[in-house]
C-alpha positions as CSV (number, residue, x, y, z in Angstrom):
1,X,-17.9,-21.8,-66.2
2,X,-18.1,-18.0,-65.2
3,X,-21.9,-18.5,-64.6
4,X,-21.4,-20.4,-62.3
5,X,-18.8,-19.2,-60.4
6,X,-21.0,-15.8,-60.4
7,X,-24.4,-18.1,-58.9
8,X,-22.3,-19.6,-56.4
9,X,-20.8,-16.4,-55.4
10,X,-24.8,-15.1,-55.5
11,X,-25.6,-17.4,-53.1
12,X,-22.9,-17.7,-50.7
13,X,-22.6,-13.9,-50.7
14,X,-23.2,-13.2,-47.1
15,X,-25.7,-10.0,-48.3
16,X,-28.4,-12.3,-49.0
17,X,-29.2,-13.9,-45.4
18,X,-29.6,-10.8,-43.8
19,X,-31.8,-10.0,-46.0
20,X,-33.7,-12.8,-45.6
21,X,-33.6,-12.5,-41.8
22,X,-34.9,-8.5,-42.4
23,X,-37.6,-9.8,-44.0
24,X,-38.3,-12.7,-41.4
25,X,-37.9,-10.6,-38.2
26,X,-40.5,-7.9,-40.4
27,X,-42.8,-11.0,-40.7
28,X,-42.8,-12.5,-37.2
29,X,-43.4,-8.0,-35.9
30,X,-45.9,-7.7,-38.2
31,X,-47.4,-11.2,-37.1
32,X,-46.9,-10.1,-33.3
33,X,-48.8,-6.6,-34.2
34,X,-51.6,-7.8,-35.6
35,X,-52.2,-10.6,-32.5
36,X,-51.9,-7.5,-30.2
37,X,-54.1,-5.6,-32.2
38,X,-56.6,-8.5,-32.1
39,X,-56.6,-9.2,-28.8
40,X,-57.1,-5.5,-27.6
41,X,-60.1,-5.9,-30.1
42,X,-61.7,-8.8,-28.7
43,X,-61.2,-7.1,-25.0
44,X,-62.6,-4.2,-25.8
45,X,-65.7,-5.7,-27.9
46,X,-65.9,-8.0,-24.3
47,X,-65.8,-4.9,-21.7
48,X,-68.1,-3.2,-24.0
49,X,-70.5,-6.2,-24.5
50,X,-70.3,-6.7,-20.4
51,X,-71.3,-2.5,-20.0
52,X,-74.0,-3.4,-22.4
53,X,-75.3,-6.5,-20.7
54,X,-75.4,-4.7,-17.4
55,X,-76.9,-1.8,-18.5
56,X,-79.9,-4.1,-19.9
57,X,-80.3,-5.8,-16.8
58,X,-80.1,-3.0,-14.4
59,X,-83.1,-1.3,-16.9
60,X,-84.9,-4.4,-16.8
61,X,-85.0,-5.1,-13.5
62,X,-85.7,-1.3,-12.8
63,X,-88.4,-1.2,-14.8
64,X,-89.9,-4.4,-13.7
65,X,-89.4,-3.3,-10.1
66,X,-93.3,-2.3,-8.5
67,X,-93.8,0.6,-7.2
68,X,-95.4,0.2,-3.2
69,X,-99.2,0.7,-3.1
70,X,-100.6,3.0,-1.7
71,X,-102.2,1.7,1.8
72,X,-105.8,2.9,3.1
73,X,-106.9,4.9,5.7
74,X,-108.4,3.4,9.3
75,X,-108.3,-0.2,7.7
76,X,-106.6,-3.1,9.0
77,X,-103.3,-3.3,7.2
78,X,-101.4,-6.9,6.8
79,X,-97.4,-6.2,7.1
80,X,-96.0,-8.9,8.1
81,X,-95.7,-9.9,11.6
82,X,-98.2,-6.8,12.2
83,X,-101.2,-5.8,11.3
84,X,-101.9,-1.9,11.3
85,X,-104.8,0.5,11.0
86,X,-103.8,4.0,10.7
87,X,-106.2,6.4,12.0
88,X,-104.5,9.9,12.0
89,X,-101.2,12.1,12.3
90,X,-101.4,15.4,14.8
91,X,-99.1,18.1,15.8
92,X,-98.7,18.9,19.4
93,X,-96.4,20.4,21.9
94,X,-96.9,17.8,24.1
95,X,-96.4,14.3,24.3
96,X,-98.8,11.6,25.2
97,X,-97.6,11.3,28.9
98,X,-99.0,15.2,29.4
99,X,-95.0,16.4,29.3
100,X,-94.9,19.4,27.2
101,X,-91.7,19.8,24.9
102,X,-92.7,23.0,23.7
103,X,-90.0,24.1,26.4
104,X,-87.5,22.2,25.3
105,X,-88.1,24.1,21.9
106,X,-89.4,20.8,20.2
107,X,-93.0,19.8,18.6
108,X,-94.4,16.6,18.2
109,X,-96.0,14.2,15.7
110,X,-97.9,11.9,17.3
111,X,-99.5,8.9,14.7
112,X,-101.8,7.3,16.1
113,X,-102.5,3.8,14.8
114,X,-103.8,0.2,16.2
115,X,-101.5,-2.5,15.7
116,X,-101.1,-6.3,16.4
117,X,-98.5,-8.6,16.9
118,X,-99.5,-11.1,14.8
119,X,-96.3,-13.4,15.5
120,X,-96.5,-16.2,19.4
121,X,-93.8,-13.9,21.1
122,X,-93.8,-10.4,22.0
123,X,-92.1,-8.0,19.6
124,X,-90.6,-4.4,19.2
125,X,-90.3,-4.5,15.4
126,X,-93.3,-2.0,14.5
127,X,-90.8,0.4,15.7
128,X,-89.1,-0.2,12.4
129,X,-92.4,-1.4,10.5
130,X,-93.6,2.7,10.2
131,X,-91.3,5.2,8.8
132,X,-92.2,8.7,8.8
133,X,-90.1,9.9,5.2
134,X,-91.3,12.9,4.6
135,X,-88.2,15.4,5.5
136,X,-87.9,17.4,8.4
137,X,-85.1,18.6,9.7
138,X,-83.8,17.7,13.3
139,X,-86.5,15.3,13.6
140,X,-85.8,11.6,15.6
141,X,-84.7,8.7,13.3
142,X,-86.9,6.5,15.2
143,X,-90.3,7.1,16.7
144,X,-91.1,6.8,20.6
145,X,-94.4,4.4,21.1
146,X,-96.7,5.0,24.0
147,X,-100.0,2.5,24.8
148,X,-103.1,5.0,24.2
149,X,-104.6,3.1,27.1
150,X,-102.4,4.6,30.1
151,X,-99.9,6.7,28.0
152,X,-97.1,5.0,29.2
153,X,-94.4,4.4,27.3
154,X,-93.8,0.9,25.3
155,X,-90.9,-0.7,23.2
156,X,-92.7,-4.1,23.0
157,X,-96.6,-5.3,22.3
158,X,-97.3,-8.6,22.9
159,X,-98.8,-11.4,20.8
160,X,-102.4,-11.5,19.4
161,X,-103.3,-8.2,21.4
162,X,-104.8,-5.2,19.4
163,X,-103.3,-2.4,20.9
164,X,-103.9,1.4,19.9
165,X,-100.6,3.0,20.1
166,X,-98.9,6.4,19.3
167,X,-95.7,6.6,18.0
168,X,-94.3,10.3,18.5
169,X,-90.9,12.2,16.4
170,X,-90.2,15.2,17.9
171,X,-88.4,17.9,15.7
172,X,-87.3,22.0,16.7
173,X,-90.2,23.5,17.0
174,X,-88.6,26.6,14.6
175,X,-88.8,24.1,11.6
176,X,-91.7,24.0,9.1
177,X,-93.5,21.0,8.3
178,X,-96.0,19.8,5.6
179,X,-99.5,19.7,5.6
180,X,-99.5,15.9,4.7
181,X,-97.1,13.5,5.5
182,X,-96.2,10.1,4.0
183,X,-95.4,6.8,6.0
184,X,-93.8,4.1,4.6
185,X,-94.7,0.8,6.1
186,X,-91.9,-2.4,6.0
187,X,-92.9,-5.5,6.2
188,X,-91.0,-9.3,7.0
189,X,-91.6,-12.8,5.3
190,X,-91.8,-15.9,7.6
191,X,-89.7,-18.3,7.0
192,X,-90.4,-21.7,9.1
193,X,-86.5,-22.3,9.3
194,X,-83.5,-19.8,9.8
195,X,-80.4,-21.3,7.7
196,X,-78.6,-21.4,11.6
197,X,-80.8,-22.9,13.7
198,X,-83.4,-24.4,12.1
199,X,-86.1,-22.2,14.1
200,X,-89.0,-20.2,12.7
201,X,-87.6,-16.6,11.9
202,X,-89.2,-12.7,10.4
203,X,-87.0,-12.0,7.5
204,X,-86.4,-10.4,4.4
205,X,-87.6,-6.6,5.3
206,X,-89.4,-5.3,2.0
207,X,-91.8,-2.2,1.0
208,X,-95.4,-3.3,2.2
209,X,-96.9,0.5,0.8
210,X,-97.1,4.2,2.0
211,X,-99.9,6.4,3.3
212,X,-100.4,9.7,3.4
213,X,-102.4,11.4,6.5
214,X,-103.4,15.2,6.4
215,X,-101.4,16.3,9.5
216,X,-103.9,18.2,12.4
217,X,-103.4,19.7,15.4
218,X,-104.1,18.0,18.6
219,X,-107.7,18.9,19.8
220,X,-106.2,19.6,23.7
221,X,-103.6,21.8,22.1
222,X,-104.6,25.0,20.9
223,X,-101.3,26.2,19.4
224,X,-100.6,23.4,17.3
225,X,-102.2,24.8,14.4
226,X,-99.6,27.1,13.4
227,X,-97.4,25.3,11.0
């Protein structure tokens, strides 16, 4: 009869539910723990995985990526809505029109070049279509094109005309330049419908090549050797 007064009084005691509820709150934190722990796991095996995955593409796709040919010298050129035939590169201290710059404290490089608009309407794009990237500093962003024919000035050439042009960056005439200088040359795709209007459009501007041209001094001007 005593024993079992002493398991009821074991079981009724009020000792032993908190020490089941001890053990059940340790449980459900060691339970909430480890879920926390897993998921910080699985995020950072995800960023990592998504650094990974980038990284991959951004090699593949960089080394997959061509390198522009290199274009030729006094040879018709296809660049899009142009085509272009560079002949030479010059330093003067003059521009085309007879005005000299050398007062101003500028030079000039004056590319000469044939091109045609190869597109039905006239255009000012080969403005764009040659860029003079080797660096010089204080030199225009954008050259200034004059028709070799009357050495007037021109911002536009018009359909299915070959034209012999010169496009001219000045720069201070107290800067140095190279002895060759590289022109990269841009060229459009033709697309028979914009996604706007449904009309024929240029688009998509991408690397066509580069030259390089030995720069020379002008044959009129006598003092554009010294470089």
């Amino acid at each position: 009869m005593a024993s079992i007064q002493l398991q009821v009084a074991f079981f009724c005691s009020p000792v032993l539910p908190s020490r089941r509820a001890s053990r059940l709150v340790l449980a459900l934190v060691s339970k909430l723990s480890l879920g926390q722990w897993r998921t910080r796991m699985m995020a950072g095996i995800g960023g990592l995985a998504a650094i990974v995955a980038g990284w991959g593409i951004g090699l593949f796709e960089a080394k997959e990526k061509p390198l522009p040919p290199s274009l030729p010298v006094g040879q018709p050129i296809a660049a899009g809505e142009w085509s272009l035939r560079f002949d030479r590169v010059s330093l003067s201290d003059r521009l085309p029109n007879g005005d000299v710059i050398a007062r101003f404290g500028r030079k000039a490089i004056v590319l000469e070049l044939q091109a045609t608009n190869r597109t039905a309407r006239t255009s000012s794009s080969f403005l764009r279509a040659v860029k003079l990237t080797t660096p010089i500093k204080g030199i225009d962003p954008l050259p200034t094109a004059y028709l070799v024919r009357d050495r007037e000035m021109t911002t536009e050439l018009q359909p299915g005309l070959p034209e012999k042009i010169a496009l001219v960056w000045t720069y201070p005439a107290a800067e140095r330049t190279a002895a060759r200088l590289r022109f990269d040359v841009t060229a459009n795709t033709f697309k028979p419908f914009d996604n706007l209007y449904a009309q024929p459009i240029w688009t998509d501007p991408h690397p066509a090549g580069f030259i390089d041209l030995q720069l020379v001094a002008a044959s009129s001007d006598a003092s554009a050797g010294a470089l």
